[in-house]
SEDOBA-474201 format. One record per residue (C-alpha): x, y, z; residue in one letter. Coordinates in steps of 0.1 Angstrom, whole numbers, plus 5000, padded with zeros to 4 digits. Example, Ala and Ser with C-alpha at 12.3 -4.5 7.8 and 13.67 -1.06 7.14 Angstrom:
512349555078a
513749895071s
***
This chain:
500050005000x
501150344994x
499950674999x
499251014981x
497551354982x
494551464958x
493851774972x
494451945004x
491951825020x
491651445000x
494251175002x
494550844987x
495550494996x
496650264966x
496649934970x
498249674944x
497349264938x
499849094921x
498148884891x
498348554895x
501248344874x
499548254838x
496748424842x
497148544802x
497148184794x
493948144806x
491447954781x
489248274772x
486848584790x
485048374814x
488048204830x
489348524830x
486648724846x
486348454872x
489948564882x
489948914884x
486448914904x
488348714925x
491348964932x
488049264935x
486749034963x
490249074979x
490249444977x
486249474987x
486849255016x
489749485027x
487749795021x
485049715044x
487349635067x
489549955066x
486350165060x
484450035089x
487750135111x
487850465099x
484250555102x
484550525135x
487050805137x
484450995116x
486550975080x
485250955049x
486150725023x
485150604991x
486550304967x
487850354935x
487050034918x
490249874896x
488149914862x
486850264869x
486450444837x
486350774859x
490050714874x
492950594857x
495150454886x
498050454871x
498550804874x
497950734914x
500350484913x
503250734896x
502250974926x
502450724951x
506250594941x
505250244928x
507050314891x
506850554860x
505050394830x
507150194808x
507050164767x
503350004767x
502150274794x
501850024817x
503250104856x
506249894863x
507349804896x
510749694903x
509949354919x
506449274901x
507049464867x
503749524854x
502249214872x
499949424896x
496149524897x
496149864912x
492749964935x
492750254956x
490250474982x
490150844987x
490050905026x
490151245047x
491751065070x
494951275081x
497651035063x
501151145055x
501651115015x
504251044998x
506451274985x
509151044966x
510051064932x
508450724908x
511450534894x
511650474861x
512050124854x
511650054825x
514749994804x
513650044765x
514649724752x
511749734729x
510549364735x
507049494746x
507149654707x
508349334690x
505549064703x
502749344704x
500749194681x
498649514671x
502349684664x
500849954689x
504150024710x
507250204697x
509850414713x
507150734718x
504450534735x
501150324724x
499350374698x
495850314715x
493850214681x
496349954673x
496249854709x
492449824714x
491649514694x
493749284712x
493349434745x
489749384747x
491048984748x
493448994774x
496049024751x
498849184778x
501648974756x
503849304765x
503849214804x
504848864798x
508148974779x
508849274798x
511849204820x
511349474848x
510549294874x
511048934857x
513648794880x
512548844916x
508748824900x
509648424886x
511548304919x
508548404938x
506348234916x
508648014899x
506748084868x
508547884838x
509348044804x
***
């Protein structure tokens, strides 16, 4: 968990799940969506847990759900420390690389943010761009019409080559090539 400041008056706490190991080799949508309601259940359960101890104090708080249209948390996560974006715009972490599912809640709870600088991680070795199978990424960024198609399906083959993160993120998991 890490947190940020919105406003003066609004702070943040981001939370991060790492995604399970071959989660993209998963059969299709349904197997899919089983998983990530899984890792929302993980993030709901916690929420009720925090919330219901900061109500107490007289706080509020609100969710941000992981697939909020209204919230891109990757911009949180940048403000928060976790990592810069990398070629395919996607936050990498040092340990996970861009193996985490990012959630947060806005509190007015009076928490210290962070005021770090994100590290950039990624390296440019351009393998996200070589097995994108849109040809979406390139040295300037994502080309989000390319992008789209294969998305929509899980795609994510840039994660599984990217190698931010790969080391310490495959002896945890011992996740084969």
């Amino acid at each position: 968990m890490t947190f940020g400041e919105k406003s003066t008056k609004t702070r943040y706490v981001l939370c991060g799940v790492k995604l399970p190991i071959h989660l993209r080799e998963q059969e299709g949508l349904k197997d899919l969506s089983t998983v990530y309601f899984s890792l929302f259940n993980k993030f709901r359960q916690g929420y009720i847990e925090t919330f219901s101890y900061l109500d107490k104090w007289g706080y509020q708080n609100k969710a941000v759900s992981p697939i909020s249209l209204k919230e891109d948390l990757r911009g949180l996560a940048r403000k928060s420390g976790v990592g810069e974006r990398g070629l395919n715009r996607s936050i990498l972490h040092d340990k996970y690389g861009g193996n985490l599912l990012f959630s947060a809640f806005y509190t007015s709870a009076p928490i210290k943010a962070f005021t770090g600088h994100s590290p950039d991680n990624c390296i440019k070795c351009g393998k996200c761009a070589d097995i994108c199978p849109g040809k979406a990424i390139n040295l300037k960024g994502v080309m989000v019409y390319r992008c789209a198609p294969f998305s929509l399906r899980a795609c994510q083959k840039c994660l599984d080559v990217c190698p931010v993160g790969e080391m310490n993120y495959k002896s945890v998991y011992m996740r084969g090539e």
